[in-house]
N, C-alpha and C positions, 0 to 999 in steps of 0.2 A: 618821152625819153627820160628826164629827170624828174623825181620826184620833190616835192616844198622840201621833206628832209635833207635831199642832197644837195638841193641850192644852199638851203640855211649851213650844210656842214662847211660846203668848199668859202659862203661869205663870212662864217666864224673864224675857222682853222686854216682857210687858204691853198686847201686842194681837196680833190676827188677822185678815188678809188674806183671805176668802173670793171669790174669782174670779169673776164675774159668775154669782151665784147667783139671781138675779131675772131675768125673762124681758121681752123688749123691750115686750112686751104691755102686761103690767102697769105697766110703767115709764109705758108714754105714758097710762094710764090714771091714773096719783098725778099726771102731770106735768098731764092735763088738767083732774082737780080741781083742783089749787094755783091752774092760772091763773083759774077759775069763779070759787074763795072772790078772790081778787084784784078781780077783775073786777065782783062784786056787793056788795064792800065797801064800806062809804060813809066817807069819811072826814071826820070829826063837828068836822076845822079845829084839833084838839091836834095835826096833824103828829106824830106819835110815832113818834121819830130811835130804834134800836137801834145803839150802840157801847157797844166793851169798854176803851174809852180811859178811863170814868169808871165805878166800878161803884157811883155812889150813886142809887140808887132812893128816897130817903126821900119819900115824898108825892105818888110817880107812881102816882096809882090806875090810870091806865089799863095798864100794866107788871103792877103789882101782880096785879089784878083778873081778870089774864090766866092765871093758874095756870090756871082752869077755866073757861075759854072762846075763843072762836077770834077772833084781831084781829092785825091788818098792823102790822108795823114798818117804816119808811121805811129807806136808807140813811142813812148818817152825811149820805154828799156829795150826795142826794139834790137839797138847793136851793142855788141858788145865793144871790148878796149879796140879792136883791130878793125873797126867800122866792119865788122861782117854780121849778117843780121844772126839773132842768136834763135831762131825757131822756122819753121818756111815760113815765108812770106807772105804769106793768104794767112797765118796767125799772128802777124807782125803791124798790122795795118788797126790803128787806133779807131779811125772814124773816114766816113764819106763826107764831103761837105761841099755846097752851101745851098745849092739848088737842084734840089733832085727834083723835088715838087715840081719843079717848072720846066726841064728839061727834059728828062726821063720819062717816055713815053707811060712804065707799069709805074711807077711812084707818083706821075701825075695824075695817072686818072683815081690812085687809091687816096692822096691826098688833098684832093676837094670835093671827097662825097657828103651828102646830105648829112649822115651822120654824127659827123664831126661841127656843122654847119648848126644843127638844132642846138647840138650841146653846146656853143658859142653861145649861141643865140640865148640859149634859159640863162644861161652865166653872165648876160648883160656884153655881148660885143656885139655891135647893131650893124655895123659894118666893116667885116672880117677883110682882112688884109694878110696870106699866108708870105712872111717876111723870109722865113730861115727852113730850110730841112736837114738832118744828119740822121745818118744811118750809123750808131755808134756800135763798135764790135765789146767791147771789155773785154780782152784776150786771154786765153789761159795763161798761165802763170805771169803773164806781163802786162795786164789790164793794169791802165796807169788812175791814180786817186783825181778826184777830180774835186778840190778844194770848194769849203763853201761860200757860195756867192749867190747871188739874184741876178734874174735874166733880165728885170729894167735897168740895170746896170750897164746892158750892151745895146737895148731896144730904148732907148729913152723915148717916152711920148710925153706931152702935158693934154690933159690929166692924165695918166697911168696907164696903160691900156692892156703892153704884151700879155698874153696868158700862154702856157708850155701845152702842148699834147706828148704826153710820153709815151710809147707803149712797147711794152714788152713782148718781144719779138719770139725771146728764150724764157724760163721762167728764170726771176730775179730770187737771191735769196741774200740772207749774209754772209753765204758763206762764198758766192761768185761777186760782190762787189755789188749789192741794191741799192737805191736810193735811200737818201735820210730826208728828213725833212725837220722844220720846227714848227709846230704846232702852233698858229696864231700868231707866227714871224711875220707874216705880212703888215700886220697892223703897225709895225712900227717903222723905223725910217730907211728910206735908201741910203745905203751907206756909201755907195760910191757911184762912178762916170765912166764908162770908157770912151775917151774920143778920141776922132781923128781928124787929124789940120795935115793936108797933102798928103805926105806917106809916114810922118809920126804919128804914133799913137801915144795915148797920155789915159792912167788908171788914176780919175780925181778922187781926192777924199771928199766928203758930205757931211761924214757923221763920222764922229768914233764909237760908235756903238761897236763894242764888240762882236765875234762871231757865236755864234755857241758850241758850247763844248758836245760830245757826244751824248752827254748825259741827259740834256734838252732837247736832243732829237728822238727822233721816230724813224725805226727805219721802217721802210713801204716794201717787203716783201710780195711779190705778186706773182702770179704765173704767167705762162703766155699767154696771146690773147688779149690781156688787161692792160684799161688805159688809165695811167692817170693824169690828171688836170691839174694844173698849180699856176696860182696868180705869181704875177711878175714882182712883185716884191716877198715873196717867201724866201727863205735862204736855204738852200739845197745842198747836199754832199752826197757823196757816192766812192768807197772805197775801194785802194787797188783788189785786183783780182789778182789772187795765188792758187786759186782752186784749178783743175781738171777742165773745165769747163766757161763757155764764155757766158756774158750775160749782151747781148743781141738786144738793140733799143733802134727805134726810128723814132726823131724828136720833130716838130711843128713849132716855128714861135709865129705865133699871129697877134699884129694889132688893133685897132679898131680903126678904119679910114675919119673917123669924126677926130680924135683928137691928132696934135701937130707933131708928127715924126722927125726927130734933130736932124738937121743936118751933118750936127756931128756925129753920129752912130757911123759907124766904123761900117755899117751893112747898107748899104742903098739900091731903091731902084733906077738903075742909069738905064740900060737896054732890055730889059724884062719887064709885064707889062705884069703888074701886082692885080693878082685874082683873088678870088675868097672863099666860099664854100657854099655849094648848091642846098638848098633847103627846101625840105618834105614838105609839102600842101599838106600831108596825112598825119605829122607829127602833132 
């Protein structure tokens, strides 16, 4: 499945490009569940905004609540001054979250195949644990920025473990909001914690290493189909969308069952039984 070069790119640089590995088929198959769960959601009048402009969660059960169940987050810009949404509403809706993987009959069975399982596996996670799912829309003109940060920042393990499966659902470009990334960010420190004690949440500081400016990133332009990998301490960004067009992502964060997942991570398994990915005898 992977080649010595691509192991050595993603353990240099701290991620990996896989080139339209998903087939258009299946693509429009995740792409037409996302819009169903959308479409049959009821939205119960909490408007529940998703941005990374504020990361306190304290006493949002309905975010909270979300580790292990399936519920629509609004964009940021979604409403205007008069709380009425400013576009329909199937182009209003930020992301899907937190358990589609395990809930969702077409996302379960697409999110623990072999596939995905090998590439864990040459990437050093010896036993795969799928923690997180989102099916992120970036909406035309109101895909909200998603500031830079690292995902062991929300997944804390010792040793390190989270790694991201991203893949592009629509093709990503700069001009709908692609990914950035920093080239060999991972080698250096976690800069922060997200925890939670009851129903506060608390964003610790670790390090003051700053973020990097755009100038030290790379954006990851890709097409549909393509997946890319990125270790958990890489520090990532993705800008608002103003374009025509959305950029359509399904994200995975999986840990490794070997090392020890915080209690205080904000994501838990309480009633869902933490699975992993089935793996080729033929790989």
């Amino acid at each position: 499945m992977l080649s010595n070069e691509q192991i050595q790119h993603y353990k240099q640089q701290g991620f990996l490009v896989l080139d339209r590995l998903i087939d258009t088929d299946m693509l429009s198959k995740l792409k037409q569940q996302a819009s169903t769960i959308v479409e049959k959601w009821v939205d119960d009048s909490q408007s529940p905004v998703f941005t990374t402009k504020d990361n306190d969660r304290s006493g949002d059960d309905y975010f909270l609540q979300s580790a292990e169940e399936i519920r629509c987050f609004f964009e940021e810009e979604a409403f205007d001054e008069n709380g009425q949404l400013v576009q329909q509403r199937s182009l209003c809706i930020n992301k899907i979250g937190h358990a589609l993987h395990a809930i969702d009959p077409v996302f379960e069975a697409f999110s623990h195949q072999s596939i995905f399982g090998n590439i864990a596996a040459k990437l050093g996670i010896q036993q795969a644990q799928v923690r997180q799912s989102m099916y992120i829309f970036k909406q035309p003109h109101i895909g909200g920025e998603v500031n830079w940060h690292q995902d062991a920042s929300f997944f804390f393990t010792q040793p390190q473990s989270v790694m991201t499966f991203w893949l592009a659902i629509e093709d990503a470009t700069l001009n709908n909001g692609c990914l950035w990334v920093e080239p060999a960010g991972h080698l250096g420190p976690l800069r922060e914690r997200f925890n939670l004690e009851g129903t506060t949440t608390k964003m610790e500081s670790l390090h003051n290493m700053p973020w990097p400016s755009l100038d030290k990133g790379q954006p990851v332009e890709v097409k549909a189909g393509s997946l890319v990998v990125f270790h958990g301490s890489l520090p990532h960004y993705s800008a608002p969308n103003r374009s025509a067009y959305s950029r359509q992502a399904y994200t995975l964060h999986v840990t490794d069952g070997r090392c020890h997942y915080s209690s205080k991570n904000w994501l838990q398994a309480n009633t869902l039984t933490l699975r992993g990915f089935d793996l080729s005898l033929t790989d």
